[in-house]
C-alpha positions in Angstrom: 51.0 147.3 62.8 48.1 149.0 64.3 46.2 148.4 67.5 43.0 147.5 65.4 45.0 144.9 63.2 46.6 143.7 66.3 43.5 143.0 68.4 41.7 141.3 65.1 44.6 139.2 64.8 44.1 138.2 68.6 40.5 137.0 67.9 41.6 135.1 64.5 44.3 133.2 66.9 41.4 132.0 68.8 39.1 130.3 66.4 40.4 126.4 65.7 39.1 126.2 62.6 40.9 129.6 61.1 44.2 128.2 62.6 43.4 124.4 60.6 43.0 126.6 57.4 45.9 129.0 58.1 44.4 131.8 57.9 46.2 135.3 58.3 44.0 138.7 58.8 46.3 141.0 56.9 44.2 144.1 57.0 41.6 145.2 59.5 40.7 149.0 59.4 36.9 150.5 60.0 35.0 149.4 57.3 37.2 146.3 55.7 39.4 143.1 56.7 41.5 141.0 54.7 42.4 137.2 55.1 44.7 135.4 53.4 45.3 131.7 53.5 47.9 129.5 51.9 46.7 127.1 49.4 48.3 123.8 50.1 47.1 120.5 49.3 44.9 119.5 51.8 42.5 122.1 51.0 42.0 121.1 47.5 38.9 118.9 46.0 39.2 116.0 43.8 40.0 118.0 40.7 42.9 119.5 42.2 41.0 122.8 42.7 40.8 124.8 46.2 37.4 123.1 47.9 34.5 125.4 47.7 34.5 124.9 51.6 37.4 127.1 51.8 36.5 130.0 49.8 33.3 129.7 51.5 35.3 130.1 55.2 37.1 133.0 53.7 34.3 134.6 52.3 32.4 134.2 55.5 35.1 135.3 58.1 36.2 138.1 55.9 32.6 139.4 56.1 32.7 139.4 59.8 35.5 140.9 60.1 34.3 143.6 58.1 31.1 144.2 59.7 32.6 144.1 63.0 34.8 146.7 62.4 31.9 148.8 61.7 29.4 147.5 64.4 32.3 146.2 67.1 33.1 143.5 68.6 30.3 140.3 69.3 29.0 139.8 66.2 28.3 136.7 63.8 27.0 136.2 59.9 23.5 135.8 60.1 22.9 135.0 56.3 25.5 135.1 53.1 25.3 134.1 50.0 28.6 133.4 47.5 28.8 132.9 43.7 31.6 131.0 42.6 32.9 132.1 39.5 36.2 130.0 38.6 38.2 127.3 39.8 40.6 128.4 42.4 44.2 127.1 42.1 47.1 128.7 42.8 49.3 129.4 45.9 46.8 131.9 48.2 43.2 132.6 48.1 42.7 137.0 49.1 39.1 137.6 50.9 38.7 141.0 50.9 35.5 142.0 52.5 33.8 145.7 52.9 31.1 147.3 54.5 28.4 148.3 52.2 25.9 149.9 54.9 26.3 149.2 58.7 23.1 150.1 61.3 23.1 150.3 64.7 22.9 146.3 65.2 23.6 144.9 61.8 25.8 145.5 58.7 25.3 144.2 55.1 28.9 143.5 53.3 30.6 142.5 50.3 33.1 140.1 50.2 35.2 139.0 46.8 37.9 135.9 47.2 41.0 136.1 44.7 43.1 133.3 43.9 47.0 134.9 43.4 49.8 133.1 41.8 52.6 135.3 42.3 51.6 138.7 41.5 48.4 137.9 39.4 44.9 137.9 41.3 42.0 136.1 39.7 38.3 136.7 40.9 37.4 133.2 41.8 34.2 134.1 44.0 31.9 137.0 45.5 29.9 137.3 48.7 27.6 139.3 50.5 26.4 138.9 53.6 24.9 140.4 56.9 26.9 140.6 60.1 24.6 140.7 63.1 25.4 142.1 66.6 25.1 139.3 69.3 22.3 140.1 71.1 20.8 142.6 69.2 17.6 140.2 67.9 16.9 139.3 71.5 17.2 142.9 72.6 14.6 143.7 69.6 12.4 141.0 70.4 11.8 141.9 74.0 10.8 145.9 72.8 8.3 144.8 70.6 
């Protein structure tokens, strides 16, 4: 496992709400992260489908990841939007997120969620958001 992977896995471990969902960071190199999470049935809606909540968490999270690895650590989504395109059911949901252009204090990033039974993967929703460097607005704001 490498350093990178190691330490991104150290800051998942420290967020409640990833641990609640189970949520795993399986890849986290410069420029794109990976989450997985187990679909079980307490994150399903009525229909039997994975709640939209919890692609929307994966899509979100895996975006950060992604453009932290490119801007560093301390950083948050400032805006994302998602498209869901299918219902997700199967046994994991796959965010895989990437940076698409990174600046000095934000990044812009694509994220698309995967619903995999067995070996198949089924697009079930895309992102794209920006990741924002804490600080970085008030640091603009105060330079005009």
């Amino acid at each position: 496992m490498s350093e990178q992977l190691a330490l991104g896995q150290s800051v998942l471990a420290l967020q409640p709400f990833s641990a609640l969902m189970g949520a795993e960071l399986t890849v986290f190199v410069k420029g794109h992260a990976e989450i997985r999470i187990p679909i079980r049935d307490s994150l399903k809606q009525q229909h039997g489908f994975v709640h939209g909540g919890v692609i929307s968490y994966a899509a979100d999270n895996t975006l950060t990841f992604a453009g932290g690895s490119a801007l560093g650590p301390g950083v948050v989504t400032s805006e994302f939007k998602i498209n869901y395109l299918r219902p997700a059911m199967g046994n994991c949901l796959i965010a895989r997120a990437h940076v698409i252009h990174a600046g000095k204090n934000q990044a812009v990033c694509r994220c698309d969620v995967f619903c995999a039974d067995g070996h198949e993967e089924r697009l079930c929703a895309t992102a794209q958001g920006t990741i924002t460097r804490l600080g970085a607005s008030s640091a603009q704001n105060t330079h005009g």
